[in-house]
TORKOL-4160 file (C-alpha; in steps of 0.2 Angstrom, whole numbers, padded with zeros to 4 digits, m for minus):
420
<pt num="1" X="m0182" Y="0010" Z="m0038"/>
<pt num="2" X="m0168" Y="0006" Z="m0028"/>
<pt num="3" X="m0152" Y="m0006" Z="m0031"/>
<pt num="4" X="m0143" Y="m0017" Z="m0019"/>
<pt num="5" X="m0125" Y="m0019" Z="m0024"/>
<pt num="6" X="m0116" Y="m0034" Z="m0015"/>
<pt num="7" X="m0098" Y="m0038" Z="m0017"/>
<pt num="8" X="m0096" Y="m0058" Z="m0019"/>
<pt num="9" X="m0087" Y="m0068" Z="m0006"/>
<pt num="10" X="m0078" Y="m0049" Z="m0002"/>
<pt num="11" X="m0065" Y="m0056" Z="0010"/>
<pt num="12" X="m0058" Y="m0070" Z="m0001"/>
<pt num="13" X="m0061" Y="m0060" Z="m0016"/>
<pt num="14" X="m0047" Y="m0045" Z="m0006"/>
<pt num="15" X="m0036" Y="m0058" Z="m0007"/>
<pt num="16" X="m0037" Y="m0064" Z="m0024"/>
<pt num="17" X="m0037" Y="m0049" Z="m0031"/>
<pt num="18" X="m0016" Y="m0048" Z="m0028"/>
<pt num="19" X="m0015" Y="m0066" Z="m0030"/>
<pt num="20" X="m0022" Y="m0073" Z="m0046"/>
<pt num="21" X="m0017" Y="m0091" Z="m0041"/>
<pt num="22" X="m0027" Y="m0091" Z="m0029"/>
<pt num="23" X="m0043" Y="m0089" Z="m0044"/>
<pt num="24" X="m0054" Y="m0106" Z="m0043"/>
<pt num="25" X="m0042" Y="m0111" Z="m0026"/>
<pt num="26" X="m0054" Y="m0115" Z="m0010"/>
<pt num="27" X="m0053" Y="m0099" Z="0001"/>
<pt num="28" X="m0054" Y="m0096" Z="0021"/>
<pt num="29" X="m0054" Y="m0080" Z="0032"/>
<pt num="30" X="m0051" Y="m0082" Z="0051"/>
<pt num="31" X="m0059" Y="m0073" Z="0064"/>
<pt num="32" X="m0051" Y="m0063" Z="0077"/>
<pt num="33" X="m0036" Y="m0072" Z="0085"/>
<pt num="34" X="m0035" Y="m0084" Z="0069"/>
<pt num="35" X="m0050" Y="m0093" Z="0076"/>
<pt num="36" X="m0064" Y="m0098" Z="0068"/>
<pt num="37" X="m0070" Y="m0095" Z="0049"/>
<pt num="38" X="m0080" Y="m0081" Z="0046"/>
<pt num="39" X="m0079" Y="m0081" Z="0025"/>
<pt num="40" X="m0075" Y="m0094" Z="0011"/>
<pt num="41" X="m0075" Y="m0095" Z="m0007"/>
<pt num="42" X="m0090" Y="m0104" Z="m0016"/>
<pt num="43" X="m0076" Y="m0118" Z="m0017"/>
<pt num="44" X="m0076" Y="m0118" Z="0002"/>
<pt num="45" X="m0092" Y="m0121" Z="0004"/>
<pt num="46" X="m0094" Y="m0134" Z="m0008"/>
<pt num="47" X="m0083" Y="m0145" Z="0003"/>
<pt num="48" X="m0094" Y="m0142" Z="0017"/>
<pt num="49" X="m0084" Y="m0129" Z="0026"/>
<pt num="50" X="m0099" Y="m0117" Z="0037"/>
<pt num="51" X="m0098" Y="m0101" Z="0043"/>
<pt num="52" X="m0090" Y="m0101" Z="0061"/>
<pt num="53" X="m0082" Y="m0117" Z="0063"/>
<pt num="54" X="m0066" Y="m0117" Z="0073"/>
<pt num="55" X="m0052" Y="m0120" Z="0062"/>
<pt num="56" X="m0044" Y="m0132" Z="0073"/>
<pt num="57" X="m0056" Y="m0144" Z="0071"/>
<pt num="58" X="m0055" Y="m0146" Z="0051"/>
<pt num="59" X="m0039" Y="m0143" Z="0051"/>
<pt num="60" X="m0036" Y="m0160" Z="0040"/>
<pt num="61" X="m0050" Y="m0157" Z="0029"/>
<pt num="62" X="m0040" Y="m0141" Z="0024"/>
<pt num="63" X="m0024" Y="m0149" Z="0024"/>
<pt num="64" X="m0031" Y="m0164" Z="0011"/>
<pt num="65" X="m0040" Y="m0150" Z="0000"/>
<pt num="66" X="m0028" Y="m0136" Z="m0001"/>
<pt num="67" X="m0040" Y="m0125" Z="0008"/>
<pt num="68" X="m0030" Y="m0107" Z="0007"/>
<pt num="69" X="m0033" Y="m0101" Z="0026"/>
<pt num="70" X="m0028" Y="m0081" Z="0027"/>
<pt num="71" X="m0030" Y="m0073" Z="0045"/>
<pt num="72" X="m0041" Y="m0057" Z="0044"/>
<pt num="73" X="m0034" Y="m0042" Z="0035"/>
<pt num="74" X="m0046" Y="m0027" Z="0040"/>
<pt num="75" X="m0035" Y="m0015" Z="0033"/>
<pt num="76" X="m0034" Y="m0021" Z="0017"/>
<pt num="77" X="m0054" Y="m0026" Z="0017"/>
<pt num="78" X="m0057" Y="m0008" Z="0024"/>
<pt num="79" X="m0047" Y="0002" Z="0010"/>
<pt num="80" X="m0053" Y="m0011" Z="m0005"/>
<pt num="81" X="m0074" Y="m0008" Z="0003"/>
<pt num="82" X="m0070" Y="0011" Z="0001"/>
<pt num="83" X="m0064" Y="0010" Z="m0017"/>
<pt num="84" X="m0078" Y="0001" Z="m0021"/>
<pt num="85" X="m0091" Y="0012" Z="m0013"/>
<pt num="86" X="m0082" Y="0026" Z="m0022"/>
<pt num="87" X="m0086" Y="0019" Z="m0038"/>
<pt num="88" X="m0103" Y="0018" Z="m0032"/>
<pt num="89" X="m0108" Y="0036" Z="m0032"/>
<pt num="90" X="m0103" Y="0037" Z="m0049"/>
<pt num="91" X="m0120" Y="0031" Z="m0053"/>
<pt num="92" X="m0131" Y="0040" Z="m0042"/>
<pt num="93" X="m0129" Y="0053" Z="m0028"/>
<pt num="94" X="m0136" Y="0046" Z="m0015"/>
<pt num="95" X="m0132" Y="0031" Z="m0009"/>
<pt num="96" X="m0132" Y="0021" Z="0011"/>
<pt num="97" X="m0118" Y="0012" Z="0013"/>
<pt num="98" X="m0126" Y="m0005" Z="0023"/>
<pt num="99" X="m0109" Y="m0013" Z="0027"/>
<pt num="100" X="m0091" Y="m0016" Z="0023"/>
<pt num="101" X="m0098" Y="m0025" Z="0006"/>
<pt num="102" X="m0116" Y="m0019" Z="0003"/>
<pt num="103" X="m0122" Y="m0002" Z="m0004"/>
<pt num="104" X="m0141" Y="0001" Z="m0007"/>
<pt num="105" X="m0141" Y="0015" Z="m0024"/>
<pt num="106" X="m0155" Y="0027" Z="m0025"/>
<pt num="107" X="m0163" Y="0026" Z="m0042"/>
<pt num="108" X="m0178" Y="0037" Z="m0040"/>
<pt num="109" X="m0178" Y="0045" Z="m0058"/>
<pt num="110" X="m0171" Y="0033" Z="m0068"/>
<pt num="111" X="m0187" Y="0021" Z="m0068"/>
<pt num="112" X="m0188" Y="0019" Z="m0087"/>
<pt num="113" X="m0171" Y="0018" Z="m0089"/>
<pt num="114" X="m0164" Y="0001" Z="m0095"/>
<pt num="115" X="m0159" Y="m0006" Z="m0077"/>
<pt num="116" X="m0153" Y="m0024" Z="m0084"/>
<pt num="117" X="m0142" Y="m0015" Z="m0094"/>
<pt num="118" X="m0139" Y="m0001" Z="m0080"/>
<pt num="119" X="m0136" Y="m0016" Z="m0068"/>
<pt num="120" X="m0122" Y="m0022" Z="m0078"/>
<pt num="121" X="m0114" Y="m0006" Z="m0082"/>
<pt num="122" X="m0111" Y="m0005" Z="m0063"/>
<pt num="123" X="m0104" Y="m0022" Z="m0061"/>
<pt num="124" X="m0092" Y="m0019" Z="m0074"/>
<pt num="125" X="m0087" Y="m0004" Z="m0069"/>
<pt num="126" X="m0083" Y="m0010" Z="m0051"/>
<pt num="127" X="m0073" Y="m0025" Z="m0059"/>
<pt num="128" X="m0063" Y="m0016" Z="m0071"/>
<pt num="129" X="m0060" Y="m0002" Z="m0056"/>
<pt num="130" X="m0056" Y="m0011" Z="m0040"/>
<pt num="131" X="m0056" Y="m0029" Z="m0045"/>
<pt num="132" X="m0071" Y="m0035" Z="m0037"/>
<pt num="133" X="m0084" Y="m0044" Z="m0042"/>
<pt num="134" X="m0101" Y="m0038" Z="m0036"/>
<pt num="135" X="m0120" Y="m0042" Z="m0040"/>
<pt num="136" X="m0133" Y="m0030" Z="m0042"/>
<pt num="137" X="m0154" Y="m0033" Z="m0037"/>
<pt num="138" X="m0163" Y="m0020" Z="m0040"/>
<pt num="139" X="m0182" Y="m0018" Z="m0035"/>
<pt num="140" X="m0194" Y="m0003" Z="m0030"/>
<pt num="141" X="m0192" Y="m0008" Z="m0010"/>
<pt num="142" X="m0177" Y="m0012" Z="0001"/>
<pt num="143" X="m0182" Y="m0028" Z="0005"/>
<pt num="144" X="m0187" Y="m0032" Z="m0014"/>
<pt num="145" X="m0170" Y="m0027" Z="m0018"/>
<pt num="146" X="m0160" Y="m0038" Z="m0006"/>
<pt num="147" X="m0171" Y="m0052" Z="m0013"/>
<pt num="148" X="m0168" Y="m0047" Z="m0030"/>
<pt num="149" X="m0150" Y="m0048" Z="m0026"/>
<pt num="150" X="m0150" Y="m0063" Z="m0018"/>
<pt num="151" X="m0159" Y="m0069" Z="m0034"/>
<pt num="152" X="m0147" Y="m0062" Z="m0047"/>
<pt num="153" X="m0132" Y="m0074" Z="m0037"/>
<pt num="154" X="m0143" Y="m0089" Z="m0038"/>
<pt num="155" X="m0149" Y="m0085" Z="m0054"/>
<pt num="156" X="m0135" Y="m0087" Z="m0068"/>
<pt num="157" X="m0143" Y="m0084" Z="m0084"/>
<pt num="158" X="m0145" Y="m0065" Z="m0076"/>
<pt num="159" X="m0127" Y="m0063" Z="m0077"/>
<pt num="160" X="m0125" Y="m0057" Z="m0059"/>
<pt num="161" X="m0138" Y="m0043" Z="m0062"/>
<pt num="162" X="m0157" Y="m0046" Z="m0058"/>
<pt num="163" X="m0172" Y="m0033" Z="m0058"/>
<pt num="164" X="m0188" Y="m0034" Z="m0049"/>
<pt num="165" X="m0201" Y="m0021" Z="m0058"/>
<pt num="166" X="m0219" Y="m0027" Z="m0062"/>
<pt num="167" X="m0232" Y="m0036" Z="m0051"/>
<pt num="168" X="m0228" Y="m0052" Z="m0059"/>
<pt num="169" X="m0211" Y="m0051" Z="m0057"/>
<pt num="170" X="m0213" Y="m0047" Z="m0039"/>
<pt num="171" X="m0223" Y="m0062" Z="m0036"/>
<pt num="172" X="m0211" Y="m0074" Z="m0048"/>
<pt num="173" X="m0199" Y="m0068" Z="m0033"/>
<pt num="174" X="m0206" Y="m0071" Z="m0018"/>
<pt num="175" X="m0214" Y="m0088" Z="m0021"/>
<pt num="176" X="m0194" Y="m0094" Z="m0024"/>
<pt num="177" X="m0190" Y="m0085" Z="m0009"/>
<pt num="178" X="m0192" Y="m0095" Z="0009"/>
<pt num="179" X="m0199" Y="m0086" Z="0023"/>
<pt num="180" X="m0181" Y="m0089" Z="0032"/>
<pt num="181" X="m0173" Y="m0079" Z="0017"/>
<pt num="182" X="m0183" Y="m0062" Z="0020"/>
<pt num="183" X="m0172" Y="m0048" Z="0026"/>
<pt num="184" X="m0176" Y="m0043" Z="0045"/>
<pt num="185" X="m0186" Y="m0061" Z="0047"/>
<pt num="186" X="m0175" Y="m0070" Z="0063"/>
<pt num="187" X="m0172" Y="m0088" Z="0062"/>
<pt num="188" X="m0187" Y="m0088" Z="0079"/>
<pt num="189" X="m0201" Y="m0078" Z="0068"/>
<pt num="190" X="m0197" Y="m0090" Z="0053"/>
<pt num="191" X="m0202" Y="m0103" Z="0064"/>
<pt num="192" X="m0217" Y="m0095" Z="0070"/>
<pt num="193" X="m0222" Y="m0091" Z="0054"/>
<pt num="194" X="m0220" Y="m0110" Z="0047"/>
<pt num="195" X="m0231" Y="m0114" Z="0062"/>
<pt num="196" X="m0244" Y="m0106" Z="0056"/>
<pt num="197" X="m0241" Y="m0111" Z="0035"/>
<pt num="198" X="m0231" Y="m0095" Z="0029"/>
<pt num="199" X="m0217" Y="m0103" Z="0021"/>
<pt num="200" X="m0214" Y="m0092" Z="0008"/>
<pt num="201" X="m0211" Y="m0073" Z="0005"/>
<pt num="202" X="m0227" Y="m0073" Z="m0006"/>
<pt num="203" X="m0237" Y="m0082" Z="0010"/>
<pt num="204" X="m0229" Y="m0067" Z="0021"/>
<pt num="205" X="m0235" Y="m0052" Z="0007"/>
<pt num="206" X="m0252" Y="m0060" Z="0008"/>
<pt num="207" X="m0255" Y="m0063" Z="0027"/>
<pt num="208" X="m0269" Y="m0052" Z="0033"/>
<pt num="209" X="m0260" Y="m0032" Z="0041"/>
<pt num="210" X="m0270" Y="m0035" Z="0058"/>
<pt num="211" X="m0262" Y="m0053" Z="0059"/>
<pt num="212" X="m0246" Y="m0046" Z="0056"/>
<pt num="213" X="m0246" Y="m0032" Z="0066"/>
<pt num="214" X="m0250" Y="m0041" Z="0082"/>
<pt num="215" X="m0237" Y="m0056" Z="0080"/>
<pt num="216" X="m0223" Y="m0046" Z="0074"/>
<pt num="217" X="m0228" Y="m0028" Z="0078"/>
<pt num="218" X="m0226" Y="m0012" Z="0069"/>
<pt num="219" X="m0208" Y="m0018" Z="0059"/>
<pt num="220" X="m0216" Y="m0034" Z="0053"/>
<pt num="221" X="m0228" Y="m0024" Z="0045"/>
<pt num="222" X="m0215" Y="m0014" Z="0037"/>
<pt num="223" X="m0207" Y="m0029" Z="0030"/>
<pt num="224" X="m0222" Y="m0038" Z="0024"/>
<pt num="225" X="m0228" Y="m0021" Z="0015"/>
<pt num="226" X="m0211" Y="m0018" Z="0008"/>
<pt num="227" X="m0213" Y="m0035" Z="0000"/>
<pt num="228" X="m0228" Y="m0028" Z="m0008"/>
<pt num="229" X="m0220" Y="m0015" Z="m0015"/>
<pt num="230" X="m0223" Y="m0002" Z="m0002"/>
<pt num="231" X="m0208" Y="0009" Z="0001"/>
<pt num="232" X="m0207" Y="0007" Z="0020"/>
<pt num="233" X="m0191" Y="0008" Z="0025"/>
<pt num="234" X="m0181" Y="0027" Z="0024"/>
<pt num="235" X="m0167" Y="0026" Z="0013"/>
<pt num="236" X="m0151" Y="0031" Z="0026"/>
<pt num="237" X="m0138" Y="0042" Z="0017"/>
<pt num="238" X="m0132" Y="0052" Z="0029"/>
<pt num="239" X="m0124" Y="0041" Z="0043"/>
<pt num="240" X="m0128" Y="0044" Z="0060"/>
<pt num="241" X="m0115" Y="0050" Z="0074"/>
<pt num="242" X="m0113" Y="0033" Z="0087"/>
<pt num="243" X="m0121" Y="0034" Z="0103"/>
<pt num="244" X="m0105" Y="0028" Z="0111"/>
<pt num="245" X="m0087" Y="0018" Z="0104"/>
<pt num="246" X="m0080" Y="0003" Z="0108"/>
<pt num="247" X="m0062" Y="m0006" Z="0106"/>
<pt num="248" X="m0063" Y="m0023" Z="0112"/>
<pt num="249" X="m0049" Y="m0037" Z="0108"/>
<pt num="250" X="m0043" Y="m0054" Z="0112"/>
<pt num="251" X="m0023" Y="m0057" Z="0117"/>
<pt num="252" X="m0013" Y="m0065" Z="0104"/>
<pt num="253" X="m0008" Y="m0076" Z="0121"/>
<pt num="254" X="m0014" Y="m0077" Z="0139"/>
<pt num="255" X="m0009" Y="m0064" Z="0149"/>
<pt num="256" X="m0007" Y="m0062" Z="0167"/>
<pt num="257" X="0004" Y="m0047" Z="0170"/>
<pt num="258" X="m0003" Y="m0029" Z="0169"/>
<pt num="259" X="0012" Y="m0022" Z="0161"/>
<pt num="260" X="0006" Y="m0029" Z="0142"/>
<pt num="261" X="m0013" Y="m0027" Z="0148"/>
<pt num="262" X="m0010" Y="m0008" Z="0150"/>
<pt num="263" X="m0001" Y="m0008" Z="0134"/>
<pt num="264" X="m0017" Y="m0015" Z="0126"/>
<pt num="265" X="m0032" Y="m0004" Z="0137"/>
<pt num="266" X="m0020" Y="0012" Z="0132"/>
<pt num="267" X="m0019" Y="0006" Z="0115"/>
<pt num="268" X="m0039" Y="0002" Z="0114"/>
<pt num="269" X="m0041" Y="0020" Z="0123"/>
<pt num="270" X="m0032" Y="0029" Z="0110"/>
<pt num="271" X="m0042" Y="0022" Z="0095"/>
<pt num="272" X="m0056" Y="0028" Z="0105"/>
<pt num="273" X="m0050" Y="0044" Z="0106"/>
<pt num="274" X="m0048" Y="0044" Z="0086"/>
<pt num="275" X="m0064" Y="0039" Z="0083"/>
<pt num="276" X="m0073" Y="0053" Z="0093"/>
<pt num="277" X="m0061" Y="0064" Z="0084"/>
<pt num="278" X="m0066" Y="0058" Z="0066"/>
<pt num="279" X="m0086" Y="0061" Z="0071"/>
<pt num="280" X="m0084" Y="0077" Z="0078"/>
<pt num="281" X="m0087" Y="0072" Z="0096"/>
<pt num="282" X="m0082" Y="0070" Z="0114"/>
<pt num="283" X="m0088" Y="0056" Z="0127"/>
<pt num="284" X="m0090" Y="0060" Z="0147"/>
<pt num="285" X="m0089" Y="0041" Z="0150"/>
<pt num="286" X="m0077" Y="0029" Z="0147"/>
<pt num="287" X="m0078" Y="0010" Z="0156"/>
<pt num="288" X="m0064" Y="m0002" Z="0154"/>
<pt num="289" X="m0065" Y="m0020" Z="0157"/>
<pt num="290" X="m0055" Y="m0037" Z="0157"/>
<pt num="291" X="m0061" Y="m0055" Z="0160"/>
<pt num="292" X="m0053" Y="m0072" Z="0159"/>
<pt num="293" X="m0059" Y="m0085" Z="0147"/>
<pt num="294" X="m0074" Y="m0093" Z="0152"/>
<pt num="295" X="m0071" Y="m0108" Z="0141"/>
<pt num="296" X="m0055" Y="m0115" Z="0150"/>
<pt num="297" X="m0064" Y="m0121" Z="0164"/>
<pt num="298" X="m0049" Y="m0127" Z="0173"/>
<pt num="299" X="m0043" Y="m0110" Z="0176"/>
<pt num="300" X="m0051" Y="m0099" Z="0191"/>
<pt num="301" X="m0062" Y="m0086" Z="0182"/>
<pt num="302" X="m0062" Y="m0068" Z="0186"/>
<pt num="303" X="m0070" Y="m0052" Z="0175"/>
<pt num="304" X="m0072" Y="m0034" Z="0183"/>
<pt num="305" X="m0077" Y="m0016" Z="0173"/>
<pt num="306" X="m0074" Y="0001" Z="0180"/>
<pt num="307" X="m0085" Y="0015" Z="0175"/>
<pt num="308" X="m0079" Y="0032" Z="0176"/>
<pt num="309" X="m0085" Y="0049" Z="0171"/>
<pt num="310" X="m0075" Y="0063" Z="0165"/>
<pt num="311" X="m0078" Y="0083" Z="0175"/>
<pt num="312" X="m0077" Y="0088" Z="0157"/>
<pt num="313" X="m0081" Y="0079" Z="0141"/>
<pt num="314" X="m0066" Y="0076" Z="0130"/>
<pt num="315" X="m0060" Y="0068" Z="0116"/>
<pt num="316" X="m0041" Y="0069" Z="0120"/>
<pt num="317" X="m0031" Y="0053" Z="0118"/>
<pt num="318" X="m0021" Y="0058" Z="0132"/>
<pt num="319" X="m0036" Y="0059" Z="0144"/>
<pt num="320" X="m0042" Y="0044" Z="0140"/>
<pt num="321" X="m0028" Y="0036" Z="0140"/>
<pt num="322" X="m0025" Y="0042" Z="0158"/>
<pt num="323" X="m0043" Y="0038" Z="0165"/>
<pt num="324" X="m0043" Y="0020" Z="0157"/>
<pt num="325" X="m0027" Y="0016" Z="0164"/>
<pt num="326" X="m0031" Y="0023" Z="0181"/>
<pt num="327" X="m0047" Y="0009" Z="0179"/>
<pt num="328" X="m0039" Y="m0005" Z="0175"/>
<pt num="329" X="m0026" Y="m0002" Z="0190"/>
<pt num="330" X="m0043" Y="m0002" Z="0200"/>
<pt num="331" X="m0050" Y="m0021" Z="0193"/>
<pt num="332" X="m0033" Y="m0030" Z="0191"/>
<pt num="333" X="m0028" Y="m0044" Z="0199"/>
<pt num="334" X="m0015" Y="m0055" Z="0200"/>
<pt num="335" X="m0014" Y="m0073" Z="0200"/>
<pt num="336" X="m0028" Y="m0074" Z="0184"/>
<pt num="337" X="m0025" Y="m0077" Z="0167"/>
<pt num="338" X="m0032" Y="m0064" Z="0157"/>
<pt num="339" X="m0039" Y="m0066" Z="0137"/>
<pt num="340" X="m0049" Y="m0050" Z="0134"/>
<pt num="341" X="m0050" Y="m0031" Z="0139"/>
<pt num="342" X="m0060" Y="m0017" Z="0130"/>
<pt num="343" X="m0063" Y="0001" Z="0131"/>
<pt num="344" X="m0078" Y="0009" Z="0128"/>
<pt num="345" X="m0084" Y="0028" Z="0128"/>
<pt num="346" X="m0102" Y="0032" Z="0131"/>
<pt num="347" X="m0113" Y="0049" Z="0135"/>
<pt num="348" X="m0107" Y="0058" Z="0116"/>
<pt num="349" X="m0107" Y="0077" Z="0115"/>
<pt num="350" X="m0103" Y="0087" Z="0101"/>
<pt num="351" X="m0087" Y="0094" Z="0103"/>
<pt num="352" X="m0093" Y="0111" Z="0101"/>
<pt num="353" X="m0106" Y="0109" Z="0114"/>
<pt num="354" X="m0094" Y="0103" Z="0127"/>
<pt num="355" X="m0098" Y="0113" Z="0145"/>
<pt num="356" X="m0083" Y="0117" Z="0156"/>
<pt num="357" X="m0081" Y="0118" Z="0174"/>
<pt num="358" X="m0073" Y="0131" Z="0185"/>
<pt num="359" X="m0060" Y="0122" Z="0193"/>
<pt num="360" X="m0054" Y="0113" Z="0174"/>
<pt num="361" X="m0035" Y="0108" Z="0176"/>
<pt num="362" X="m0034" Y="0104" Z="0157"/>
<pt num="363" X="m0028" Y="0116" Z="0145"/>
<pt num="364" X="m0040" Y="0111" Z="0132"/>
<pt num="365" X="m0034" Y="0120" Z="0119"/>
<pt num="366" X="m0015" Y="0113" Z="0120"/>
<pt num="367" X="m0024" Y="0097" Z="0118"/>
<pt num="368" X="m0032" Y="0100" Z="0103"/>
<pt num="369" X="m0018" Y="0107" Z="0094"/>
<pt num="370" X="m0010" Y="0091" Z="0098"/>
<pt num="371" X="m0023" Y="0080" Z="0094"/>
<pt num="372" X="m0024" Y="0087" Z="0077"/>
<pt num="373" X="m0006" Y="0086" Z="0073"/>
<pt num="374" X="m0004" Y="0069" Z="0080"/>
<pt num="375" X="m0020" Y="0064" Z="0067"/>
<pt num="376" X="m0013" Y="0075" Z="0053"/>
<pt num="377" X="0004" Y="0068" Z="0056"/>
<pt num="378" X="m0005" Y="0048" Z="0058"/>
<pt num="379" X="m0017" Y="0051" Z="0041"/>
<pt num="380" X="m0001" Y="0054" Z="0030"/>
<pt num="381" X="0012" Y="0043" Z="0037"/>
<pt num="382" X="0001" Y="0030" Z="0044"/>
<pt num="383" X="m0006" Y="0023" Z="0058"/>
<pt num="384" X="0000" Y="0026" Z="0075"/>
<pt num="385" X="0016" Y="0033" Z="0068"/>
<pt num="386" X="0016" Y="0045" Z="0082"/>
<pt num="387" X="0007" Y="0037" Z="0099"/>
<pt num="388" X="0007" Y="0039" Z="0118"/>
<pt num="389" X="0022" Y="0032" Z="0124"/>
<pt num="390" X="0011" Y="0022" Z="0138"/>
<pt num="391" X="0003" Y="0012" Z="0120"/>
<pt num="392" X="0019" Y="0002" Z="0121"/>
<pt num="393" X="0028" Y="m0005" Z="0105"/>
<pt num="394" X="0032" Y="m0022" Z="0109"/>
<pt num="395" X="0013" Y="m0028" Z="0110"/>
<pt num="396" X="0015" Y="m0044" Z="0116"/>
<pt num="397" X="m0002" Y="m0045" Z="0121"/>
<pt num="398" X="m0008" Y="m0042" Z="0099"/>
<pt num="399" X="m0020" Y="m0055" Z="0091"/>
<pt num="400" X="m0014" Y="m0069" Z="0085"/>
<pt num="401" X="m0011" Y="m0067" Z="0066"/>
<pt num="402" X="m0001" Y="m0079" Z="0058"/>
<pt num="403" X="m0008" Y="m0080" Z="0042"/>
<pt num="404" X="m0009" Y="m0062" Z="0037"/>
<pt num="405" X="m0007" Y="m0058" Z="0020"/>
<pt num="406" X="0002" Y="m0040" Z="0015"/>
<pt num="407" X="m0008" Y="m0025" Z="0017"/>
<pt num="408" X="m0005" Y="m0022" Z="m0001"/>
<pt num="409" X="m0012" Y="m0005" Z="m0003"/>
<pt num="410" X="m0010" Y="0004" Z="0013"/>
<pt num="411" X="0008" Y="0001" Z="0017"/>
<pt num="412" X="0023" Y="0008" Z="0006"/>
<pt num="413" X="0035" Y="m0006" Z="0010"/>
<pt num="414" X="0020" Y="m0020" Z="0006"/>
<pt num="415" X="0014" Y="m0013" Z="m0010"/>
<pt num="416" X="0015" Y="m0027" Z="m0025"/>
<pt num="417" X="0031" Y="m0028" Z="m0034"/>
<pt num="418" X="0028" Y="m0032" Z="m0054"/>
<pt num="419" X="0045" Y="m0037" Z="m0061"/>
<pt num="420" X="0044" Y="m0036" Z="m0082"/>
């Protein structure tokens, strides 16, 4: 058996977890640059508020509802998603963290457990532990499970925890479960499938494997025998190493110097840098890139990368640093007005398995040591407490972020103040 665990409304709910008043209160999350909406509160939604609408443009309906509009706080999301997956593996050793706000739980061995009653330890225990509330599906595939979890939100007489076990129950949940609603069935395959009469989840489980096969291929299958029953799908608790790391952003403001736009790329190079740290590994390509926004057609248009590869792989934020900067000198050009730029390393190595060349300049081991300080220094004092004098400190170029709540548990001087 395995449970899905899905934190509800996660974003609104960080925010409301230091905010009482804002319990029952219309909620929304900005995108990037305070752009669009990217999560709401159930009381959002119910005024019709959808997923990536500009802000700009309902910018009355939130004003005549008391819509609460917070720009995006990724350190506080991040740090409250790992308190939460720590309480996770309380209940079961192995565990796949899916995404900042779902978990899948292993329950192989606990099949004649109570696993209502199990469902609602976890969601209680979550609550009382972190604040936020979760639901639990739990089902004997992955796919069952996501659909039991989808179930247990709908479903309110289950009190947030619904569990998918015997052959009935499995069909009971996949005739209330529209083809559209199936994990790892596109919006294009749904309309396929509604072509040819599979409008439900129980249609899909019942459509012939050869049929299948050849319309969807070999993952379709997967999918319609996991909703069967069929384990199919490997349960990932070890996370993979990435195959290469990106740091893209948008300026806060147009830019179209390259004093702040070096300030960024170095910036963006640096996280990087950490990254590769963090996993253990060390890229031999970085590329760099800046464009203008295609959207503001009355401005000339310009976008340029540069690909470079290192003599020796590394994973020194002073190398790359130095490479991506070297790049964007390359690709700049005056007279354009610049939104975005990005950094991204490629052609991973383990750091133990780096190969060196005769004529290396680098004093690799220097580097290392200071690499590790600078992150041992950065882990207990904070980020970038210590950084490459070329990452700047003004950032005039940052993301737009003007309604940023405090980053109440990952900042000394913006930690909640109870006065009794």
């Amino acid at each position: 058996m395995y449970a899905l665990v899905d934190c509800n409304n996660f974003y609104a709910s960080c925010e409301r977890i230091f905010n009482p008043g804002l319990i029952g209160k219309p909620i929304c999350i900005l995108s990037n640059n305070d752009g669009v909406i990217i999560s709401r509160s159930d009381e959002a939604k119910d005024l019709g508020i959808t997923m990536g609408q500009p802000a700009f443009f309902i910018k009355e309906l939130i004003a005549d509802n008391n819509v609460y509009v917070f720009s995006s706080n990724y350190a506080l999301y991040g740090d409250m998603s790992q308190r939460v997956m720590d309480t996770l593996v309380q209940f079961t050793p192995t565990i796949e963290i899916y995404s900042i706000d779902e978990a899948f739980l292993s329950f192989k061995g606990l099949e004649y457990y109570d696993l209502q009653a199990h469902g609602q330890t976890i969601r209680e225990t979550v609550k009382r532990n972190t604040g936020i509330p979760v639901c639990v599906g739990i089902a004997p595939t992955k796919t069952l499970a996501k659909i039991a979890n989808r179930l247990a939100k709908k479903r309110m007489e289950n009190k947030g925890v619904f569990v998918i076990s015997t052959a009935s129950e499995i069909e009971d949940a996949l005739t209330s479960t529209n083809i559209s609603d199936v994990w790892g069935i596109g919006s294009q395959y749904a309309e396929f499938l509604n072509r040819h009469g599979i409008n439900t989840a129980l249609d899909y489980a019942k459509a012939p494997e050869a049929w299948v096969k050849k319309y969807l291929s070999v993952v379709g299958l997967r999918t319609r025998n996991e909703l069967s029953g069929i384990p199919c799908i490997a349960f990932e608790d070890q996370v993979e190493d990435k195959k290469n790391i990106a740091t893209t952003r948008s300026f806060g403001d147009i830019q179209t110097e390259i004093g702040p736009i070096s300030e960024a790329v170095a910036t963006f190079a640096g996280a990087c840098a950490e990254k590769l740290r963090k996993q253990h590994t060390c890229a031999s390509t970085l590329t760099v890139f800046i464009h203008t926004n295609q959207f503001r057609t009355q401005d000339k248009q310009y976008a340029r990368n540069r690909v470079m590869q290192f003599p020796v792989a590394t994973n020194s934020s002073l190398e790359l640093i130095k490479y991506a900067q070297i790049g964007l000198k390359s690709i700049f050009k005056k007279g354009y007005k610049y939104k975005k730029a990005g950094v991204i390393v490629s052609g991973l190595v383990p750091d133990s398995q780096v190969s060196g060349t005769l004529f290396d300049e680098v004093n690799r081991s220097a580097h290392k040591r200071l690499m590790t300080a600078l992150d041992e220094i950065n882990t207990t004092f904070g980020r970038e407490k210590v950084r490459v004098a070329s990452q700047g400190f003004d950032r005039s170029w940052k993301l737009r972020q003007e309604r940023l709540s405090p980053n109440y548990t990952t900042k000394w001087n913006e930690i909640l103040t109870i006065n009794v």
